[in-house]
C-alpha positions as semicolon CSV with decimal commas, in nm:
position;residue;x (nm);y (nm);z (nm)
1;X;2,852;0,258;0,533
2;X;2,774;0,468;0,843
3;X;2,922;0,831;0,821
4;X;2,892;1,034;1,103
5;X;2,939;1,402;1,167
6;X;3,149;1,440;1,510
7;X;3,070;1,766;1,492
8;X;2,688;1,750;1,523
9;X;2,696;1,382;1,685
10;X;2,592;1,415;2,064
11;X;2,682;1,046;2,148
12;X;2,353;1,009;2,314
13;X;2,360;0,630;2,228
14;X;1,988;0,641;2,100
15;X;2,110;0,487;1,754
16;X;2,246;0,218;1,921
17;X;1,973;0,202;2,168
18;X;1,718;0,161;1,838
19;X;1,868;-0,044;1,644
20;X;1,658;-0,334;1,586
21;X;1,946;-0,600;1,442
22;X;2,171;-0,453;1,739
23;X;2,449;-0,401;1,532
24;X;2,520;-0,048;1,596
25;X;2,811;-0,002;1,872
26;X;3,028;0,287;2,024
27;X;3,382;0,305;1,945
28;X;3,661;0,394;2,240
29;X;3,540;0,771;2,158
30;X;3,145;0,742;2,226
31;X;3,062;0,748;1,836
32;X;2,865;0,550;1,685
33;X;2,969;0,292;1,465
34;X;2,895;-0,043;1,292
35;X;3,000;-0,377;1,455
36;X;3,194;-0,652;1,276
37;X;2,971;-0,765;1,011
38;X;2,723;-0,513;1,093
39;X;2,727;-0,385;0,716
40;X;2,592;-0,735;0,610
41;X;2,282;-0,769;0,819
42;X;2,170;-0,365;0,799
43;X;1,773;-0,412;0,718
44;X;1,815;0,004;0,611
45;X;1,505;0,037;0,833
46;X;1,614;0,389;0,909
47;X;1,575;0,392;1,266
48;X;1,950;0,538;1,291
49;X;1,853;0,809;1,122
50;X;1,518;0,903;1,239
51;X;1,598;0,928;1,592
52;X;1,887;1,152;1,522
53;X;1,774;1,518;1,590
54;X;2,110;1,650;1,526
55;X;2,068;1,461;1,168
56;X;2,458;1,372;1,190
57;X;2,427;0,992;1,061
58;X;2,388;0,904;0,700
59;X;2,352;0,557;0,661
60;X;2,458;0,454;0,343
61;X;2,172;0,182;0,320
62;X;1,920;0,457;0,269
63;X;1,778;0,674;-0,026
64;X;1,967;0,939;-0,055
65;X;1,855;1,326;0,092
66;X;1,777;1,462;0,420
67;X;1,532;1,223;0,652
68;X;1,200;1,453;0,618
69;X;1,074;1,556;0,963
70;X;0,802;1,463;1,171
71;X;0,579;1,775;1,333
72;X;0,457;1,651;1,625
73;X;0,177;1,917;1,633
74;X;0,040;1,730;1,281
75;X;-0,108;1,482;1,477
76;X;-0,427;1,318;1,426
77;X;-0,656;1,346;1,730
78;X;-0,790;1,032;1,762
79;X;-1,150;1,108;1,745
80;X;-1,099;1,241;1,384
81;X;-0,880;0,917;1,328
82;X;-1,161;0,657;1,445
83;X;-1,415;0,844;1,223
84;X;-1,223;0,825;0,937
85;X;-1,215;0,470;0,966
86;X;-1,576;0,467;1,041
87;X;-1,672;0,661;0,700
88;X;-1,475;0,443;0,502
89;X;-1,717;0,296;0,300
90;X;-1,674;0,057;-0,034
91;X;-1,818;0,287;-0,325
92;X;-1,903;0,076;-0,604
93;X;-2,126;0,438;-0,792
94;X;-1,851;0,640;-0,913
95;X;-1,892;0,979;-1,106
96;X;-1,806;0,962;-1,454
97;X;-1,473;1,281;-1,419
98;X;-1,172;1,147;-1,335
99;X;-1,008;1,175;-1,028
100;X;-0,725;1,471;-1,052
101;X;-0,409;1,251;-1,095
102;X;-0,217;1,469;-0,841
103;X;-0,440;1,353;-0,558
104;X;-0,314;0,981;-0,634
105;X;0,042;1,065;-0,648
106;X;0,011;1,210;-0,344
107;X;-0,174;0,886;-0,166
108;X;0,049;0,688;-0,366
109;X;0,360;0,876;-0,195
110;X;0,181;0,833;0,163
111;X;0,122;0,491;0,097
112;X;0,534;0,434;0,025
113;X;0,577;0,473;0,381
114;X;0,353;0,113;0,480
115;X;0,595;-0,128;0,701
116;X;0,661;-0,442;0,512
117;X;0,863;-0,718;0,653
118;X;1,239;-0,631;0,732
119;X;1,187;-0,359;0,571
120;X;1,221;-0,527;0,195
121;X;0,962;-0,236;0,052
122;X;0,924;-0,486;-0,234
123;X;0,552;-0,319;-0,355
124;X;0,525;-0,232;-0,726
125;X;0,236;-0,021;-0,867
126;X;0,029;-0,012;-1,132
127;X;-0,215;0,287;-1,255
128;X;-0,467;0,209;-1,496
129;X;-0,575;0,591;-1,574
130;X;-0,787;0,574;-1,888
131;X;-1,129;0,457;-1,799
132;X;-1,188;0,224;-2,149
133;X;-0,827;0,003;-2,032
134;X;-1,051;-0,050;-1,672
135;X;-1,325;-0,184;-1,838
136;X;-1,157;-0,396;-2,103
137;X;-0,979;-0,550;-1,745
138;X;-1,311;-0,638;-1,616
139;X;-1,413;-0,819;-1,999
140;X;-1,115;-1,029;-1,901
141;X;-1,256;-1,116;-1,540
142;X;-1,578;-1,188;-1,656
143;X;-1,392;-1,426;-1,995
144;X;-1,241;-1,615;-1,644
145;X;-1,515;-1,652;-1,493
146;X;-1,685;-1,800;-1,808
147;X;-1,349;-2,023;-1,835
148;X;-1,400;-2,139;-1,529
149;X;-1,758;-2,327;-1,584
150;X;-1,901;-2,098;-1,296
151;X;-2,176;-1,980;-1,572
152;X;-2,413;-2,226;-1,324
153;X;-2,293;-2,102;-1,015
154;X;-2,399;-1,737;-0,806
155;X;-2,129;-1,549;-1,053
156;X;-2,413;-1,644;-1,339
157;X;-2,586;-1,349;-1,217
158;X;-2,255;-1,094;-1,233
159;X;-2,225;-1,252;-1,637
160;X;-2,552;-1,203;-1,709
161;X;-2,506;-0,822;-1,566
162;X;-2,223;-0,788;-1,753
163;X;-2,395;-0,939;-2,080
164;X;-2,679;-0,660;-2,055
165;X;-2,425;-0,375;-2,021
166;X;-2,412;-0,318;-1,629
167;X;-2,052;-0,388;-1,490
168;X;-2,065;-0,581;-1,108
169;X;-1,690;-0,665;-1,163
170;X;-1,508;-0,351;-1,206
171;X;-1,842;-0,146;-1,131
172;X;-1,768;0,129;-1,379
173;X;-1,491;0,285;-1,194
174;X;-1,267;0,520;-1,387
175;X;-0,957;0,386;-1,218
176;X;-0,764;0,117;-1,078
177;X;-0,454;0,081;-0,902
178;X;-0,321;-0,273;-0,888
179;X;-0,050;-0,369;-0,608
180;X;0,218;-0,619;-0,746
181;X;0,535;-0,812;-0,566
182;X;0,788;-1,055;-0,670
183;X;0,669;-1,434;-0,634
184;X;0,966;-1,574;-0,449
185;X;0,921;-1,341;-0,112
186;X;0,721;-1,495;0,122
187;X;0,564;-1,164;0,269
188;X;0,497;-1,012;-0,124
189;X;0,102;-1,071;0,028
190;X;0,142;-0,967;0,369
191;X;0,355;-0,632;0,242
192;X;0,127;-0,595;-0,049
193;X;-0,230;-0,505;0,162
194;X;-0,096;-0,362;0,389
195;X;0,016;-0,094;0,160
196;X;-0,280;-0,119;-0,023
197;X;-0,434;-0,013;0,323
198;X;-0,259;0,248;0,336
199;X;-0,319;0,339;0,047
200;X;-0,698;0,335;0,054
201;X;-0,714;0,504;0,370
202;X;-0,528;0,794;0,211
203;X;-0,729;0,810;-0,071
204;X;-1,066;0,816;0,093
205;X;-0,919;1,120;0,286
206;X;-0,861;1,284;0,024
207;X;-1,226;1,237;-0,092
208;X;-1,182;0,958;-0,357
209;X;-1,401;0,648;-0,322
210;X;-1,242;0,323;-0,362
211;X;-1,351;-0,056;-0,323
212;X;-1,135;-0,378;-0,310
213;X;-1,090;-0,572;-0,642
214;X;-1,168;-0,914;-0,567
215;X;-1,254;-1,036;-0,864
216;X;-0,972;-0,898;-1,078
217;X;-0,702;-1,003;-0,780
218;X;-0,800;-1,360;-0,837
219;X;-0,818;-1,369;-1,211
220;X;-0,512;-1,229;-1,245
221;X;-0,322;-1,477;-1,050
222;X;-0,512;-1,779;-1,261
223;X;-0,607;-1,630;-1,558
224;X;-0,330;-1,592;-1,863
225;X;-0,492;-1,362;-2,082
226;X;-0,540;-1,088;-1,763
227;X;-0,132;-1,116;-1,678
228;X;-0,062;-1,040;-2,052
229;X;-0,295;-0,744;-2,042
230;X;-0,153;-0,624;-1,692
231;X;0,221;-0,631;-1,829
232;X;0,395;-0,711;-1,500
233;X;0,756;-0,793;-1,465
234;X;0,859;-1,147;-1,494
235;X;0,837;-1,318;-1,165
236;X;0,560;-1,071;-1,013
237;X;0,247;-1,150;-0,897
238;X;-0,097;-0,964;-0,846
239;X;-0,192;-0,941;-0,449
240;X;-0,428;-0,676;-0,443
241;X;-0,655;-0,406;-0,652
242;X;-0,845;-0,124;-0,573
243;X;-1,112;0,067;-0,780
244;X;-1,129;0,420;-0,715
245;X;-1,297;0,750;-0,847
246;X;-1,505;1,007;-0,728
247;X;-1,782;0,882;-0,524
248;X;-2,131;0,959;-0,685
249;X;-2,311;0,953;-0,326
250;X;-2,200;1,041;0,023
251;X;-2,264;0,824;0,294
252;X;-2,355;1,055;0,627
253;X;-2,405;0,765;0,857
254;X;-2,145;0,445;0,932
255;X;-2,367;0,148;0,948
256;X;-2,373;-0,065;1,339
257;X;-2,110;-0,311;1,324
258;X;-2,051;-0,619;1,538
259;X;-1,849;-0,578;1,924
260;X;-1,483;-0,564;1,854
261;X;-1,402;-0,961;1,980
262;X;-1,112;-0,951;2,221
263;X;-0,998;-1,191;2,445
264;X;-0,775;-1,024;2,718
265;X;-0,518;-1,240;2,882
């Protein structure tokens, strides 16, 4: 499972020094090689391979091609960083033009790169493109929330919104991307948003608004007639949505927040 090129290797020991299961060793040589059951507990986390400059380990474990380099001088400085994260706003008034599909491929391919736990990667996606699909999703929400004999409590007022034509579930948005896992691993929620982070993050860089579907991430995990529509393998599970589309305003100033509330020991 772990092929190395002795020609390019330098033995410099960092796989081994890396490796976060500690099952890389060095044989009687200096070269790098699995232990005795190594094969078996491999997470394919792909530190092995990233921290080879001389790219002479391929570890079978991982996608095949060449591991894509890091430029150093790409950097984000971390001014620009914290004010990205400072204009991040929820945009819930979206332009009616869709959003070019190549700019969420290419958040969607950024977003492939969120840790999840031991590295399972076990996030699923789902792009609902066509703006009339979005809104028949959000008829469904608002048929749960009816279900649900919450026409008396504060969702009344979203229903009665939604009765007269103006949409405070899905707010109108052309698009939605819906993260999905399988049921039976325990970090499917953990993995899930913090992909979706990821995800949003990228997308707002790129100039796309997004906000966090609340309402459709709960129906769909209660609701019946939502998981038909959605169409998700057996065994997954909704554990996350965002809404996203051009934004039709542009927000100049970040609102105060509260103190960051730290406790240093």
């Amino acid at each position: 499972m772990l092929h190395i090129d002795r020609t390019r290797c330098q033995r410099d020991g960092l796989c081994v020094a890396v490796c976060p299961m500690d099952i890389i060793v060095t044989d009687d040589e200096g070269f790098p090689v699995f232990r005795a059951g190594g094969a078996e507990l491999c997470i394919a986390c792909g530190h092995c391979a990233a921290i080879c400059l001389q790219s002479a380990l391929v570890n079978e474990k991982l996608p095949g091609g060449a591991a894509p380099a890091i430029d150093p001088n790409l950097g984000v400085a971390p001014e620009a960083l914290a004010q990205l994260l400072r204009s991040r706003r929820s945009i819930r008034e979206f332009r009616p033009e869709p959003v070019p599909r190549e700019a969420i491929e290419q958040a969607l391919d950024a977003a492939r790169w969120a840790p999840s736990a031991v590295n399972r990667q076990p996030v699923h996606w789902l792009v609902v493109q066509n703006p009339a699909a979005v809104r028949r999703l959000a008829g469904l929400v608002a048929d749960f929330l009816r279900a649900g004999a919450r026409v008396g409590t504060r969702y009344a007022a979203i229903l009665l919104q939604w009765d007269q034509g103006n949409d405070l579930i899905l707010r109108g948005a052309p698009h939605l991307v819906v993260a999905h896992s399988p049921q039976d691993w325990a970090w499917s929620a953990v993995d899930c948003t913090i992909a979706l982070t990821s995800l949003d993050l990228a997308l707002v860089n790129s100039g796309v608004g997004t906000c966090w579907a609340g309402f459709l991430s709960w129906a769909a995990r209660e609701y019946p007639p939502l998981k038909e529509a959605l169409g998700l393998p057996a065994g997954h599970e909704v554990y996350g949505a965002l809404m996203l589309g051009l934004p039709r305003y542009t927000y100049p100033q970040s609102p105060p927040r509260e103190p960051a509330r730290v406790e240093w020991r």
